[in-house]
C-alpha positions as CSV (number, residue, x, y, z in Angstrom):
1,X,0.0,0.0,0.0
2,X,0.8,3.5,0.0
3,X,4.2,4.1,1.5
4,X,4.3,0.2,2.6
5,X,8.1,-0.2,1.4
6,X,9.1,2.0,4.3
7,X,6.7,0.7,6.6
8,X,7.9,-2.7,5.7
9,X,11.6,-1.5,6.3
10,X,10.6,-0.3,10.1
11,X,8.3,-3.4,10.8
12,X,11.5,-5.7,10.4
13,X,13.0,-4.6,13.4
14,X,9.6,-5.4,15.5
15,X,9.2,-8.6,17.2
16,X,7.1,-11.1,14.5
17,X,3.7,-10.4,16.9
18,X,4.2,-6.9,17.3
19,X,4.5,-6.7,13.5
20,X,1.6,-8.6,13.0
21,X,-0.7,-6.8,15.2
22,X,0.2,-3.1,14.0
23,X,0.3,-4.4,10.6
24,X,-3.3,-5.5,10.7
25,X,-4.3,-1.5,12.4
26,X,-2.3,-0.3,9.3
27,X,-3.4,-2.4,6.4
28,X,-7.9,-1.9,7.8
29,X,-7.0,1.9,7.9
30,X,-5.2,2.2,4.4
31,X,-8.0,-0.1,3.1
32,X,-11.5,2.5,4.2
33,X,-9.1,4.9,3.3
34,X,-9.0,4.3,-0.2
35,X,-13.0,2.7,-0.4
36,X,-13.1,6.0,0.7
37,X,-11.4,8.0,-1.9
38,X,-12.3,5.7,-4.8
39,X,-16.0,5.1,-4.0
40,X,-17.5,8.3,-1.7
41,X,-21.0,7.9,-1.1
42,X,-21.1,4.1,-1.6
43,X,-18.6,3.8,1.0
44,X,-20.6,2.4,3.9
45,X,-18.0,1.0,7.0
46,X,-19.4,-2.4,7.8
47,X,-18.5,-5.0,10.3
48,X,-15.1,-7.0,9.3
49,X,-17.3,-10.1,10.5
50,X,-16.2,-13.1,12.4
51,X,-12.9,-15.3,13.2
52,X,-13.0,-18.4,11.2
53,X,-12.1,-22.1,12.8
54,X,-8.7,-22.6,12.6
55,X,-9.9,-26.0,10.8
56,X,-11.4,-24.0,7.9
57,X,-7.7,-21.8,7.3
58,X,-5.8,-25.6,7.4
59,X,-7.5,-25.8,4.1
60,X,-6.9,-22.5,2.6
61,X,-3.3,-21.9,0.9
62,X,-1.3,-23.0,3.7
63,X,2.1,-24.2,2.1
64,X,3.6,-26.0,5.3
65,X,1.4,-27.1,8.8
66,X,3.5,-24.5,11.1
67,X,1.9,-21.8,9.0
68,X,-1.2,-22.0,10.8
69,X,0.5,-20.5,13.6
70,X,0.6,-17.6,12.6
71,X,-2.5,-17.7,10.2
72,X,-4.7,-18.5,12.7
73,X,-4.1,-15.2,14.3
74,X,-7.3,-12.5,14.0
75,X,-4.7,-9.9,12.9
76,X,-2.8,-11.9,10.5
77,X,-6.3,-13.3,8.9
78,X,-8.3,-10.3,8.9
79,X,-4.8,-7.6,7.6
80,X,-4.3,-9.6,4.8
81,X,-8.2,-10.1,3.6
82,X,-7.7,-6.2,3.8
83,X,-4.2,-6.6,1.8
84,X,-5.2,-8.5,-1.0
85,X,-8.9,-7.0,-1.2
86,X,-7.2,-3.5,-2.0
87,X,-4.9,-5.3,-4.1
88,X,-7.5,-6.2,-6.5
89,X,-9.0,-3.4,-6.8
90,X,-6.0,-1.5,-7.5
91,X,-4.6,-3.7,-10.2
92,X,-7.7,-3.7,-11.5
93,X,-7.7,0.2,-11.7
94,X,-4.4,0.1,-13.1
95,X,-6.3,-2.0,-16.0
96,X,-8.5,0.9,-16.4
97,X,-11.7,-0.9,-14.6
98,X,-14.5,1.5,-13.6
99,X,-14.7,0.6,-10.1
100,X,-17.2,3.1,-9.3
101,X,-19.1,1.3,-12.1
102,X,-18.9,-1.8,-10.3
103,X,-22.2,-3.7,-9.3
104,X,-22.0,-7.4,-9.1
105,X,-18.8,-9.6,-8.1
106,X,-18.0,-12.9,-7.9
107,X,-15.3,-14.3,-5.6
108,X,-14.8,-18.3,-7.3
109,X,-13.2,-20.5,-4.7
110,X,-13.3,-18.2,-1.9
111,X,-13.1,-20.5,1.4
112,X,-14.5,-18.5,4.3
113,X,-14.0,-15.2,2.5
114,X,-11.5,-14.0,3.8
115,X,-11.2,-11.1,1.2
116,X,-14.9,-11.0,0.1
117,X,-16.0,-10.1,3.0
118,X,-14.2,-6.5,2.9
119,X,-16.8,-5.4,-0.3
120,X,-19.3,-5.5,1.6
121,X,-18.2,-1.7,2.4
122,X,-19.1,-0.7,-0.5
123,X,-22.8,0.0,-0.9
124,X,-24.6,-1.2,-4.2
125,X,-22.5,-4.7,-5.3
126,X,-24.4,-8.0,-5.2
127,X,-21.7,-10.0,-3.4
128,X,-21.3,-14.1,-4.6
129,X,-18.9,-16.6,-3.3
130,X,-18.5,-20.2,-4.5
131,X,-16.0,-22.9,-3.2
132,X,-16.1,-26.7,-3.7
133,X,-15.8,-27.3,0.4
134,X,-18.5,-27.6,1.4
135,X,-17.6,-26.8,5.7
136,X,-16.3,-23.7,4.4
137,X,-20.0,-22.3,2.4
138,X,-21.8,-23.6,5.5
139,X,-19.8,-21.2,7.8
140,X,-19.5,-18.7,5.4
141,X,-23.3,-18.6,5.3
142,X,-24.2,-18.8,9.3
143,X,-21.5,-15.8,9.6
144,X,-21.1,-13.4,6.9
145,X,-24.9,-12.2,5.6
146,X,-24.9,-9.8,2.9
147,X,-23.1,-12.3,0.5
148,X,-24.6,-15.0,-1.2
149,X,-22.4,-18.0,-0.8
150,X,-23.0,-21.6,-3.0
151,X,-20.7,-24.5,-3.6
152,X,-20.0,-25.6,-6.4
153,X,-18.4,-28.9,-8.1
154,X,-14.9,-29.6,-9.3
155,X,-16.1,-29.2,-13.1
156,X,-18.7,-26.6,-14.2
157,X,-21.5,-25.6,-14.4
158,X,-22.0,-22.6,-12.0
159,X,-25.4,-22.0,-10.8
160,X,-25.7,-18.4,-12.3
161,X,-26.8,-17.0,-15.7
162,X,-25.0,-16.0,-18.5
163,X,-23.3,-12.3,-18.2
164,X,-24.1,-11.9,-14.3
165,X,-21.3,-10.1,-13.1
166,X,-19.0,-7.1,-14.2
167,X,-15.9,-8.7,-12.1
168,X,-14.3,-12.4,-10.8
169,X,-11.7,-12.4,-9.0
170,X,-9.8,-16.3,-8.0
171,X,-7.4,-16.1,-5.2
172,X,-5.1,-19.4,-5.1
173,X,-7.6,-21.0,-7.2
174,X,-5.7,-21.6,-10.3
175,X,-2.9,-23.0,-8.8
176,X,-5.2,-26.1,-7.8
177,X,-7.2,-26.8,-10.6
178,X,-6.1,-29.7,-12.6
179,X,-5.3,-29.0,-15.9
180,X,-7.7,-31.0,-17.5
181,X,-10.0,-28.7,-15.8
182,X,-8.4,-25.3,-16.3
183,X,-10.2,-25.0,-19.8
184,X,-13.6,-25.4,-18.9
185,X,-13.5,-23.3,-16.0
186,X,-12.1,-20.5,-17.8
187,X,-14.7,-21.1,-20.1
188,X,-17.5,-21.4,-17.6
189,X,-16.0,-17.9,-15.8
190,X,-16.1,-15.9,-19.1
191,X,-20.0,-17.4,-19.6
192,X,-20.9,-15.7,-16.4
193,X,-18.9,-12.3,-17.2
194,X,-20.6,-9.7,-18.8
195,X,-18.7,-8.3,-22.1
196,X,-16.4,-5.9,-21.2
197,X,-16.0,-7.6,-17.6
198,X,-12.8,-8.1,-15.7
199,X,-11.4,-11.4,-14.7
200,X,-8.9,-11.2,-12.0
201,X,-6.9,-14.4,-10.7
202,X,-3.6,-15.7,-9.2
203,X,-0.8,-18.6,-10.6
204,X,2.2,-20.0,-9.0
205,X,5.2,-17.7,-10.2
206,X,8.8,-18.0,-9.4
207,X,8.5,-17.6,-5.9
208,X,6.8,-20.8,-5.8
209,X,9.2,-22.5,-8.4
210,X,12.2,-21.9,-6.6
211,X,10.5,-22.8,-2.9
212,X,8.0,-25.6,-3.6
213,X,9.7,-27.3,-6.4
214,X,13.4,-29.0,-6.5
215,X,16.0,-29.3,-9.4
216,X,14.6,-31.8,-10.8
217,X,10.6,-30.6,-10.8
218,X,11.5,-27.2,-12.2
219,X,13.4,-29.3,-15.2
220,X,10.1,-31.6,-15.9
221,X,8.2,-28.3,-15.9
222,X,10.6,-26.6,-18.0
223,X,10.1,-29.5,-20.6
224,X,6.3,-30.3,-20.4
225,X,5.5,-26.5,-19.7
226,X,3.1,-27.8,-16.8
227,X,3.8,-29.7,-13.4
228,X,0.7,-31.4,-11.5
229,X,1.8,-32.4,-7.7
230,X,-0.9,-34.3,-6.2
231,X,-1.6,-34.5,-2.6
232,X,0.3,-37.5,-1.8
233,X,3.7,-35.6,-3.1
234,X,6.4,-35.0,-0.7
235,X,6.4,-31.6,-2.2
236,X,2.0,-30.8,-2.1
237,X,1.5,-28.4,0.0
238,X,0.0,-28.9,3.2
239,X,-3.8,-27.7,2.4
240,X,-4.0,-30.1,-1.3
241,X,-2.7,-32.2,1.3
242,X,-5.7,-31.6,3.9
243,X,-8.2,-31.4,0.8
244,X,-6.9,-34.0,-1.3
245,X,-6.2,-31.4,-3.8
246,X,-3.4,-30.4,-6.2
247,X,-0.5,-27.8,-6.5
248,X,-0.4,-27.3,-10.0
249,X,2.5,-25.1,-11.9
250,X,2.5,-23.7,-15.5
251,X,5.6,-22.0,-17.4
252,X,4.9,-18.6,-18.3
253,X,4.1,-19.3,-22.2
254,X,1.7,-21.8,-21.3
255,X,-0.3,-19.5,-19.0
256,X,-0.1,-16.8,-21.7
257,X,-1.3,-19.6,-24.2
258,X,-4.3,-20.7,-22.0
259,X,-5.6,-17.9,-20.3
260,X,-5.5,-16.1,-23.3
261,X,-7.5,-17.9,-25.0
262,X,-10.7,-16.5,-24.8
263,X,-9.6,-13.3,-23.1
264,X,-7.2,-10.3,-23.8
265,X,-4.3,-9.9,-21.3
266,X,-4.4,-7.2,-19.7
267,X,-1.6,-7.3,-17.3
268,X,0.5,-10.7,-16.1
269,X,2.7,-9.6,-12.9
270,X,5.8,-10.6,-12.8
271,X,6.3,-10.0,-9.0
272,X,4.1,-11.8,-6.3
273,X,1.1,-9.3,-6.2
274,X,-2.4,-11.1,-4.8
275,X,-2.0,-14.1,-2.9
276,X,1.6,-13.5,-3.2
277,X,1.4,-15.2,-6.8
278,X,1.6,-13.6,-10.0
279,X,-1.1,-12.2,-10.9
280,X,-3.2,-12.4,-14.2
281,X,-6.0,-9.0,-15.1
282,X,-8.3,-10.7,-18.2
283,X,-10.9,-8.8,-20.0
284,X,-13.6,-10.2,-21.4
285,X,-14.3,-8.1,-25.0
286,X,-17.1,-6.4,-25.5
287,X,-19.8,-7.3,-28.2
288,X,-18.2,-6.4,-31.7
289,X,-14.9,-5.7,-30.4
């Protein structure tokens, strides 16, 4: 955020709880400070909503077991829903998306919404998350009203119409889908996105590559141009390994190749940006474009 490579600087001499607990005061306050600079009179302050179970984060992005340590802090949970929910918007603003123009928006795979649940402070958006577990749409629903939450399969269909919302955003979602999938649900998203809408979602980058993987994995990779590790792999993380899920990884011409299709890229980070993966902005062209 504004000013955050200095903050970071001064937070590194903190101890790790201090820095987490001021870190979560600064991230809510730069957050409702931009909601209100960008939206104005649509920016209504709401509740941040409650703490999840600590069972529902062991299932959400958690690369190694002793993460949840920290993860399963309020501050830490909560300051980096508020983190990564500016972060979209921004990068989407950077993409030139009308945010004050925004009205409907779809989080896909968004676990106990961590970052959905921040837009609700902004008055006038029909709020919809989907995820496949289903532990994590039942709490979502009993805890966090204003959004409507549904689960949905492993392969499409989603239960909505065709051109139903202006933005979708997919957090860690990519990097979990199987490859035979990816297709179809890139597919299915763009059905659901109005022309001209925005599609917003994360992939492993080299951050990943060069932590996750070993010599030898980043060579298949190189080769095939994809690299599927399922959750029996001594490498899965620790939530495919919770879910019985995947950790999927792509080279950067294949993701260009496949999430292209269908979609113009807009912008493909190169840094970790949401979710601390590279991050892909998609538009959806308008009719006759």
């Amino acid at each position: 955020m504004e000013h955050g490579g200095k903050v970071e600087r001064i937070s590194r001499i903190l101890p790790e709880s201090l820095r987490t607990t001021l870190g979560y005061y600064y991230k809510r306050y730069m957050f409702h400070r931009y909601l209100r600079e960008v939206f104005s009179d649509r920016y209504e302050p709401r509740n941040q909503g409650p703490m999840v179970p600590s069972e529902l984060i062991t299932t959400e992005a958690l690369m190694y077991e002793e993460d949840l340590n920290i993860r399963a802090r309020p501050e830490w949970y909560l300051g980096s829903g508020y983190r990564e929910a500016w972060t979209v918007l921004t990068m989407l603003e950077q993409c030139s998306f009308d945010l004050r123009s925004m009205r409907s928006v779809l989080e896909f795979g968004c676990g106990s919404a961590r970052v959905l649940r921040h837009f609700r402070n902004i008055a006038g958006l029909q709020l919809v998350g989907t995820d496949a577990n289903p532990k994590a749409i039942g709490w979502d629903r009993k805890s966090l009203p204003g959004i409507g939450f549904y689960q949905n399969e492993l392969t499409p269909p989603l239960p909505f119409d065709n051109e139903t919302f202006d933005l979708i955003y997919a957090l860690s979602v990519f990097t979990h889908i199987p490859l035979e999938w990816q297709c179809s649900w890139l597919h299915e998203l763009r059905r659901v996105l109005v022309p001209g809408g925005y599609l917003l979602c994360t992939v492993h980058g080299d951050t990943y590559l060069k932590s996750q993987l070993n010599d030898e994995d980043r060579d298949r990779l190189e080769r095939a141009g994809a690299l599927t590790l399922d959750s029996t792999h001594p490498r899965a993380s620790y939530s495919s390994q919770v879910l019985g899920s995947w950790d999927v990884f792509q080279t950067r011409d294949q993701v260009t190749a496949v999430f292209g299709e269908g979609f113009k890229i807009l912008r493909y980070t190169t840094e970790p940006a949401a979710a601390g993966q590279d991050t892909l902005v998609l538009l959806k062209a308008s009719r006759g474009d």
